[in-house]
C-alpha positions in Angstrom: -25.5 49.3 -9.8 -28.1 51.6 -10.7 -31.4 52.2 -13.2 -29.3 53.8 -16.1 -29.1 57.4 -16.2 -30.3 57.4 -12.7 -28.7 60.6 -10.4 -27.5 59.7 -6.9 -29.3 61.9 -3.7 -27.3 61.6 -0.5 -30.6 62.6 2.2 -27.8 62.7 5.3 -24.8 64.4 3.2 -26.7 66.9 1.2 -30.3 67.7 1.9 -30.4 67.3 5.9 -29.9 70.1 7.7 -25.7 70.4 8.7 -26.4 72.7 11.8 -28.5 70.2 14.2 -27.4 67.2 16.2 -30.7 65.1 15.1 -30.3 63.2 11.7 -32.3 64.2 8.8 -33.7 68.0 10.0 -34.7 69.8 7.2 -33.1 72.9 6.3 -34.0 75.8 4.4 -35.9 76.3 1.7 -33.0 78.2 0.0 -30.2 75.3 1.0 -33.2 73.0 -0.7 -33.3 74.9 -4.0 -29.7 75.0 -4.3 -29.2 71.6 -3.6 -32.1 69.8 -6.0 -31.1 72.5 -8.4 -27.4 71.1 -8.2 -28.9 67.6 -9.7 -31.1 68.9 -12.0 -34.6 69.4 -10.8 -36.5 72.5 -12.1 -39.9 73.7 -11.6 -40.8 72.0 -14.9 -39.1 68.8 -13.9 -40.5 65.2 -13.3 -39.1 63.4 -10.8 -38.9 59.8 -10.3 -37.8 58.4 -7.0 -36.3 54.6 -5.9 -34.4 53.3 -3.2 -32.8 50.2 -2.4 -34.3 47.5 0.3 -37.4 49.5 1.6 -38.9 52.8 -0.4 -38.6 54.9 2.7 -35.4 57.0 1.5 -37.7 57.5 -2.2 -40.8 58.5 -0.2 -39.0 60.7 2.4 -38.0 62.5 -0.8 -40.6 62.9 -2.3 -42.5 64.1 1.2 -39.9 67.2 1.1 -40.6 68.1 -2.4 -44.1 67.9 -1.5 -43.5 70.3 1.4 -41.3 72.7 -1.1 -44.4 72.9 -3.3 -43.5 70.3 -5.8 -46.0 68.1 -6.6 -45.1 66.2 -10.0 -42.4 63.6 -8.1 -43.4 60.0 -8.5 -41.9 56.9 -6.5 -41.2 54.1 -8.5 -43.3 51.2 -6.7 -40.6 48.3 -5.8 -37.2 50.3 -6.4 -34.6 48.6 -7.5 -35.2 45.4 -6.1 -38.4 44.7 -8.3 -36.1 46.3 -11.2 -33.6 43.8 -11.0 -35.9 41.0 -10.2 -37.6 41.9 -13.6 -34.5 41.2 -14.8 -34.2 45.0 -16.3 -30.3 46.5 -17.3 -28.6 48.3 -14.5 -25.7 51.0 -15.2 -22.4 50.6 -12.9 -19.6 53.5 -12.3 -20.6 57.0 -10.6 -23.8 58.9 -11.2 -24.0 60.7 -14.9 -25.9 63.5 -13.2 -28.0 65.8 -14.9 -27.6 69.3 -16.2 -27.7 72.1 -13.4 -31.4 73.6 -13.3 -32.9 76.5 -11.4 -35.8 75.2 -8.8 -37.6 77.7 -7.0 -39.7 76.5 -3.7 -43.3 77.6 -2.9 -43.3 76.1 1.4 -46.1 74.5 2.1 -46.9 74.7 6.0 -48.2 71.8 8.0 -45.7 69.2 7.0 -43.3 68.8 9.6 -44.1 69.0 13.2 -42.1 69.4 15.8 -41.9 67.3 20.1 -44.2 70.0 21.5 -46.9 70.4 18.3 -46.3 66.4 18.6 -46.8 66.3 22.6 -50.1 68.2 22.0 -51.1 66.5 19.3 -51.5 63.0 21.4 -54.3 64.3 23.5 -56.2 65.9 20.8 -59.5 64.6 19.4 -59.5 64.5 16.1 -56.2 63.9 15.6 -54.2 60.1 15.3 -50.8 59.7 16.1 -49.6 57.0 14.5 -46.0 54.7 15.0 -44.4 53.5 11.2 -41.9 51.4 13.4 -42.3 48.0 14.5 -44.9 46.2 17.0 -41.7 45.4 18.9 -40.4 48.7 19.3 -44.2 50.2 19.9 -44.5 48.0 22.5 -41.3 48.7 24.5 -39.9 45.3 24.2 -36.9 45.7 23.1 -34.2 47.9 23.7 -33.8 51.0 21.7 -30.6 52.7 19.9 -32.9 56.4 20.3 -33.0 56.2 24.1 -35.6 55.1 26.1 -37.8 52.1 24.9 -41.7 53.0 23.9 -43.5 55.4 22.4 -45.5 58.8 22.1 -47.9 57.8 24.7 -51.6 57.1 22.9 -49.6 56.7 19.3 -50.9 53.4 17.4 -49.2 51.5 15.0 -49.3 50.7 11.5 -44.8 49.2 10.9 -44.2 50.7 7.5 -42.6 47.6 6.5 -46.6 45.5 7.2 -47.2 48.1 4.3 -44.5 46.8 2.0 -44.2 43.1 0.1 -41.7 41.3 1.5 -40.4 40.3 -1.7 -40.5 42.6 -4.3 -40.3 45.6 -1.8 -43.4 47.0 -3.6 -46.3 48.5 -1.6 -49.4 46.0 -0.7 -52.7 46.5 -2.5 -54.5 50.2 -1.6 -57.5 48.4 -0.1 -55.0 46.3 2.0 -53.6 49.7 3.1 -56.6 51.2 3.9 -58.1 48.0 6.1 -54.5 48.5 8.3 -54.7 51.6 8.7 -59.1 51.8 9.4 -57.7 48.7 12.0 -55.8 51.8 14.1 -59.0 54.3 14.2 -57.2 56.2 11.3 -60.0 57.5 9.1 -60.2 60.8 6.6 -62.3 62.9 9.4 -58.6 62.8 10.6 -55.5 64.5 11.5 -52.5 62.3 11.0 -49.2 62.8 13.1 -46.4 60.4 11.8 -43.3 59.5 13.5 -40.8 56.7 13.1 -37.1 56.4 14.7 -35.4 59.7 12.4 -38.4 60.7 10.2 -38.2 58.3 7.3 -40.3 55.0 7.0 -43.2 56.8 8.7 -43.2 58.5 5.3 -44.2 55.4 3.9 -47.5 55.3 5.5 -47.7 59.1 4.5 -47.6 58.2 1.1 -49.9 55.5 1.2 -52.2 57.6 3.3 -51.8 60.0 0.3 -52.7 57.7 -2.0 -55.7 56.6 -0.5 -56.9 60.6 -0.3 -56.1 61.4 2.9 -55.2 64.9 2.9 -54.7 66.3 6.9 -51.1 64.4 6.9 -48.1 65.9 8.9 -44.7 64.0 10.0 -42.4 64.6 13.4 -39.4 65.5 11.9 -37.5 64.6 15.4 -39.1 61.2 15.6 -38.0 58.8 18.4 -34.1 60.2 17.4 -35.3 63.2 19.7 -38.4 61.9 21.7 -36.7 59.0 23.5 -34.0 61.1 24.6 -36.2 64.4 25.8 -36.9 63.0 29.6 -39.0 65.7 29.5 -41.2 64.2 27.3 -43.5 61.0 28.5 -43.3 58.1 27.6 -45.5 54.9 27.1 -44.9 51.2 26.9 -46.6 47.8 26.8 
């Protein structure tokens, strides 16, 4: 089921870019405005987000509004899972939808990077690269559905789901945030470079880093999806 009145985003099947063989690329600004308009979102909107399991398809959301100039979209801290553990109603059948809306997108640059802005990024000062996926997967140890085990060499690693309550799915305390993320050498002076497996948990420790006023925050779209395949591209393990 589903909050009631809640609309239904498909990220893969509507709001990823159709024309790339990476998951998740964003398209246009104009395919974006069409398709939020489709569900309702206006300029004058407010948008609530929530997933199911982990926040990362909520917060991946709400990173490309962000990016489209949006800025009053909220994530609903524990999605569904705290919902229904609060014992709140849920609504069953297919989406009710909301009434068609006209949204018009003001870009934002500097939130999407791409292998090579990535690849330089690693060796710049001032600037943190930083893993969202797990120590496991950092590390090389296992093997990996992208390609090639590892990561962007110099990366560190904060696992978006450290960031995350086991439970209730809702994000730890801010000040527990911060302390992981100070742990990595990640501190305001800082550019942030975010990167995950297809671009969507490490969206989880862009919001957080958000939240906590860090505001020189950028994500690798292509993500491990694209850099463990590139053998092009180095790689770093261990």
């Amino acid at each position: 089921g589903h909050i009631p009145g809640a609309d239904f985003l498909d990220l893969q099947g509507e709001f990823s870019d159709p024309d790339t063989a990476l998951r998740f690329m964003m398209p246009d600004a104009g395919f974006l405005e069409r398709a939020f308009g489709r569900h309702g979102v206006s300029n004058a909107s407010r948008v609530v987000l929530y997933s199911i399991g982990t926040p990362m398809w909520a917060t991946r959301f709400w990173w490309m509004l962000q990016s489209l100039g949006f800025a009053n979209a909220a994530v609903l801290d524990g999605g569904l899972d705290k919902w229904k553990l609060e014992g709140r109603p849920l609504e069953t059948g297919p989406a009710k939808g909301y009434p068609q809306a006209t949204f018009t997108a003001k870009p934002r640059s500097g939130f999407f990077v791409d292998k090579h802005q990535t690849l330089a990024a690693s060796s710049e000062r001032g600037t943190v690269v930083v893993n969202a996926l797990g120590p496991q997967f950092h590390k090389g140890l296992e093997p990996s559905r992208y390609g090639r085990p590892g990561r962007v060499p110099g990366s560190c690693n904060v696992s978006a789901a450290t960031l995350l309550d086991p439970q209730t799915k809702a994000f730890v305390p801010l000040a527990e945030a911060e302390a992981k993320f100070k742990a990595q050498g990640i501190t305001k002076d800082k550019r942030v470079v975010a990167y995950c497996g297809g671009g969507i948990s490490a969206t989880i420790d862009l919001f957080l880093l958000h939240r906590l006023g860090y505001d020189n925050l950028t994500l690798y779209a292509g993500s491990m999806g694209e850099w463990a395949k590139d053998a092009s591209l180095p790689i770093e393990t261990g």
